[in-house]
Structure formats: C-alpha cells, structure tokens
C-alpha positions as CSV (number, residue, x, y, z in Angstrom):
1,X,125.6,49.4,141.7
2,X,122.9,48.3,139.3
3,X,122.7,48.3,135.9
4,X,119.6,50.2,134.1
5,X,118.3,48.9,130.2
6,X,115.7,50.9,128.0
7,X,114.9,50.7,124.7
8,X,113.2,53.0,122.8
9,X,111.3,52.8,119.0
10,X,113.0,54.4,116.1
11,X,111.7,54.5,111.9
12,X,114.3,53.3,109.7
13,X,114.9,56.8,107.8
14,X,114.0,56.6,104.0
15,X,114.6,59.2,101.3
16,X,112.5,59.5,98.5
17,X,113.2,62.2,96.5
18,X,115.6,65.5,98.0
19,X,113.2,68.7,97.2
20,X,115.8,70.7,99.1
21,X,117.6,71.0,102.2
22,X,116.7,73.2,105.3
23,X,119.9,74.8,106.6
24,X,119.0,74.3,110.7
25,X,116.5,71.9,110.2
26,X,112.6,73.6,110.8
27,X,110.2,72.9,113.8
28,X,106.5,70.9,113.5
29,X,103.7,72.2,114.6
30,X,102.7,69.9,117.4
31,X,98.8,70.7,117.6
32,X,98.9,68.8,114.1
33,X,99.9,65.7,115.7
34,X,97.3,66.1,118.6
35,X,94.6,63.4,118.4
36,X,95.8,61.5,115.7
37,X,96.7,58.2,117.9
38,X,93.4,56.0,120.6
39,X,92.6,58.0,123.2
40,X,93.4,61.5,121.7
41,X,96.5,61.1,122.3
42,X,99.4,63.0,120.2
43,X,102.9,61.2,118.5
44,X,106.3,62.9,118.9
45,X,107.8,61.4,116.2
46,X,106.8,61.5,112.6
47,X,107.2,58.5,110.1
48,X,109.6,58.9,107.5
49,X,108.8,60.1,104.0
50,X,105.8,62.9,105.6
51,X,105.4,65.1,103.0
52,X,105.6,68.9,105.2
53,X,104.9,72.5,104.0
54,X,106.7,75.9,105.4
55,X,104.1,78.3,106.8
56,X,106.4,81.7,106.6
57,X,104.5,83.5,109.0
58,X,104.8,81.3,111.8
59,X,107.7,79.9,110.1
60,X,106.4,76.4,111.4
61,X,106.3,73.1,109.3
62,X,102.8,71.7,109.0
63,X,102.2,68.0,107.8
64,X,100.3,67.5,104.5
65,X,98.5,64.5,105.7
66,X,97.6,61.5,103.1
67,X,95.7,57.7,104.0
68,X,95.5,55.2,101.3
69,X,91.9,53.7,100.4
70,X,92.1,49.6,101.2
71,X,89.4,47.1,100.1
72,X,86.4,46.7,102.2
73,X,85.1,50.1,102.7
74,X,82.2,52.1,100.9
75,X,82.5,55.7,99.6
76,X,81.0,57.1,102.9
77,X,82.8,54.8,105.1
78,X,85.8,54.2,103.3
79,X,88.4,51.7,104.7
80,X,92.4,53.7,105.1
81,X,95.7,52.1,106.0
82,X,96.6,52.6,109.0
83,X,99.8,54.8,108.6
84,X,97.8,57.9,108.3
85,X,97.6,60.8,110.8
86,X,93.9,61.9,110.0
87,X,91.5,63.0,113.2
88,X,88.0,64.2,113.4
89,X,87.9,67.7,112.4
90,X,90.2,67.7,109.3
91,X,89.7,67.7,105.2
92,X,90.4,65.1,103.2
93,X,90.0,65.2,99.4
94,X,90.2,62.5,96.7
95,X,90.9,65.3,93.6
96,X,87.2,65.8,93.1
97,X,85.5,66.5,96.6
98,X,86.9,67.6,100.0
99,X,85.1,66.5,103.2
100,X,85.5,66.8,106.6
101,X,86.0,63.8,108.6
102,X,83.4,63.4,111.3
103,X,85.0,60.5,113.1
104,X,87.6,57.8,112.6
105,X,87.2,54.8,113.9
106,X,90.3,52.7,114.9
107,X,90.7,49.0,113.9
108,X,93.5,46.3,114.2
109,X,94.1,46.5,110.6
110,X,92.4,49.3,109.1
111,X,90.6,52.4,109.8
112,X,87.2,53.8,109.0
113,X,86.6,57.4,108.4
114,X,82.6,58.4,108.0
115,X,82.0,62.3,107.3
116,X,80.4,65.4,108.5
117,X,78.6,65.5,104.8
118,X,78.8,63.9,101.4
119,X,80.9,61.1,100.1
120,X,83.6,60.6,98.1
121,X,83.5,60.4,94.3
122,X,86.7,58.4,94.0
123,X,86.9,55.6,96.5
124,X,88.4,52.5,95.2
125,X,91.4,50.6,96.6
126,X,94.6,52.2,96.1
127,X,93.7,55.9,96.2
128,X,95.5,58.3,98.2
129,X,93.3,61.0,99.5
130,X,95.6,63.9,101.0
131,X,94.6,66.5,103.2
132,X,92.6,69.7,101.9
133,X,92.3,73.5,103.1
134,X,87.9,73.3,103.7
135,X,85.1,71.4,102.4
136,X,83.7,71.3,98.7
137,X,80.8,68.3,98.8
138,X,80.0,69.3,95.6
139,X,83.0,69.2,93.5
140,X,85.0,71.3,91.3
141,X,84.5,72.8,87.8
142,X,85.7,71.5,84.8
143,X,89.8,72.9,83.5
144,X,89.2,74.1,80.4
145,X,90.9,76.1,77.4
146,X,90.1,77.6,73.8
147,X,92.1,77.9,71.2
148,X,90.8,80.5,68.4
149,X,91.9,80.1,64.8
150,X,92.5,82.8,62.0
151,X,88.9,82.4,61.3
152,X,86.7,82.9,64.2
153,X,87.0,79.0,64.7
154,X,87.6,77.9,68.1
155,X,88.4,74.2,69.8
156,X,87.7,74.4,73.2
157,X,89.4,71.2,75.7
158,X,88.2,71.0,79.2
159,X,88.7,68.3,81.6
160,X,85.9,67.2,84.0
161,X,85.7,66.4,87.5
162,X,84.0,62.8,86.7
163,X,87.3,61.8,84.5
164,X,90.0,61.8,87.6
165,X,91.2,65.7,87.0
166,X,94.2,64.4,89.7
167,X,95.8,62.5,86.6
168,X,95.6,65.7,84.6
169,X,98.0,67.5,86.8
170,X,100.7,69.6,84.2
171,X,98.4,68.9,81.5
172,X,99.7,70.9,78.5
173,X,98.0,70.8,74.9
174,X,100.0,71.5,71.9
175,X,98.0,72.0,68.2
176,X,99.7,71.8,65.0
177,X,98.0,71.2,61.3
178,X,98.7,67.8,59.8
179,X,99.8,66.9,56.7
180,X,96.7,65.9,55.1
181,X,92.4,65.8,55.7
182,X,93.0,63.3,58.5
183,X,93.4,64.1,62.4
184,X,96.5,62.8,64.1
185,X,96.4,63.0,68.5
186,X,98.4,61.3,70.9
187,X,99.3,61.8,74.5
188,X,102.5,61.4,76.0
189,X,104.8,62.8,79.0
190,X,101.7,64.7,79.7
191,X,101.7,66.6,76.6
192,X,98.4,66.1,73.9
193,X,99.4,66.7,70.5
194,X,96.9,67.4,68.1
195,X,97.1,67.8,64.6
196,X,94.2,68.6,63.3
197,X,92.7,67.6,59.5
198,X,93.4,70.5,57.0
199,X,90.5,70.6,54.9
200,X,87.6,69.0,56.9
201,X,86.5,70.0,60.3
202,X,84.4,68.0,61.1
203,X,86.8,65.3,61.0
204,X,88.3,66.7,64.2
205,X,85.8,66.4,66.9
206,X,84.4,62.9,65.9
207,X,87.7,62.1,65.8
208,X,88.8,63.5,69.1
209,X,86.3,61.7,70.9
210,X,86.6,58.8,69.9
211,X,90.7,58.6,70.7
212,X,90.6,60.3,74.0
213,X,87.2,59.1,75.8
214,X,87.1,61.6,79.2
215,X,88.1,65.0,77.7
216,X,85.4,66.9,76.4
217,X,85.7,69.1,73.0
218,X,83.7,71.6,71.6
C-alpha cells in the first residue's frame, strides 16, 4: 500500500458585479486561450472576474481580453501587467486606435507588446486597453449632435477622439433656457446641462468653451 499526494492550483473566485446568470453554465472557446502562455502554450483555466461574450451562433463564450498599461513602456512598446491573455495576432484598442499586436514579449514582471502598425494615442500608466474586432491606425471620428432652435439657430456638440471619447461613454446632453442673459452648464452623472443665455448668443459659445475645455461647439 502506498499513499499518493497532488496538489493542484486553484483562483480564489471573486464576484464583481452579477450581469446575469447562465442556467447550465456555457462553454469557452478554447482556440482563444491558445498561445497566450511561453512557448505557445494554451491555459485551461481562466482567472476570475474575465469579462466573456455569448456568440449565438456557435453558442460559445468568447473572452473579451483587457491588459493594463504599467510605467516604463512607450506608446509603441507599451509595458502591460502581466494578468493579460493577449497573443500575436489579436486587437487591442485604447478608445481611440485599434492595433494589432505583432509580438509580445514575456518578462518577469511585465510584458511588452510592439505592433504590426501605428501606436497608441493613449498610453500612460493605468489604462486598460481591451480587445477590438480589426485595426483602425488612424482613429475614429468625432460623436457629435445638433440641436436646431425655432429660428434656424443650431448648437452643434461633438466629442473628439484627442479628448478620451472612452470617458464619454452614455454621454447625454440636456438644453434648457436660463433665467436671465447669462449661460449656466454643469456636468454630472454623465448628463451636460446647459442653459443657455436668453438674450445674447454670443454669450453661449465663449462661454462654453471656456467651462468645458475638450468638447467642441459650433
């Protein structure tokens, strides 16, 4: 008789926030995990907290990969945690540009990822880049909208790419008249409310750039 001892690694589960529940649970695609470890190698087990997306055709779960930028790295080379499950071959976006990593190099406590073309706009520590769908080196187009008054006037808001459109996400704008000849905005919850001088209109758009520097208005 002899007695056999294995051990065996295990993430502490964590639970962030319950989006819903899966009656059965739901099966990962495997090829996403293929590569992502030295040695092309593939994990069988995925950290806690991955953020994962149904494909109803397959009916598989796909990762939505994301790496955090650390200090050290340049935006062409930046530097990631390590708790990522990038490889060579896949998107990664930082809101404004999407690039596809050429290569990532392994370290002991970071990695580097370098690119097929292009850099990234937004590349300073603390970022999360998440995966994308295909490359865009140049960037997106401005969000914008117009409001048209009772007389032909219009007051057009647009966000662009160089002001972080990410922290724009559920944007909503909300125009009212004020009380009086003098502009009143503020931004809160992601709502900007703008009350806009009653008499003089020029008022407004001096006004409105000088309170909220990074959205344009025309």
């Amino acid at each position: 008789m002899y007695f056999k001892r294995e051990s065996e690694f295990q993430y502490h589960p964590g639970i962030e926030k319950i989006i819903m529940e899966v009656k059965g649970g739901g099966t990962i695609a495997g090829e996403d995990m293929i590569g992502v470890m030295f040695g092309g190698r593939r994990i069988d087990e995925l950290p806690p907290l991955c953020v994962v997306g149904k494909d109803f055709i397959t009916r598989l779960y796909h990762v939505i990969k994301t790496a955090r930028i650390i200090a050290g790295g340049t935006a062409a080379a930046p530097h990631i945690s390590r708790n990522h499950l990038f490889k060579a071959g896949e998107f990664i976006s930082d809101g404004k540009v999407a690039l596809e990593i050429a290569a990532v190099t392994k370290g002991d406590t970071y990695d580097t990822l370098t690119f097929a073309s292009g850099s990234l706009l937004v590349s300073v520590p603390g970022v999360v880049l998440y995966q994308a769908a295909a490359a865009n080196v140049t960037g997106g187009t401005a969000a914008a909208a117009t409001v048209t008054g009772d007389a032909a006037d219009t007051l057009t808001v647009s966000i662009p790419t160089g002001s972080a459109p990410a922290n724009f996400n559920g944007f909503r704008l909300a125009i009212a008249q004020a009380a009086d000849d003098n502009l009143v905005a503020s931004f809160k919850s992601g709502i900007l409310k703008l009350s806009l001088a009653n008499t003089t209109a020029g008022k407004n758009n001096a006004a409105l750039k000088s309170k909220l520097p990074g959205i344009i208005f025309a």
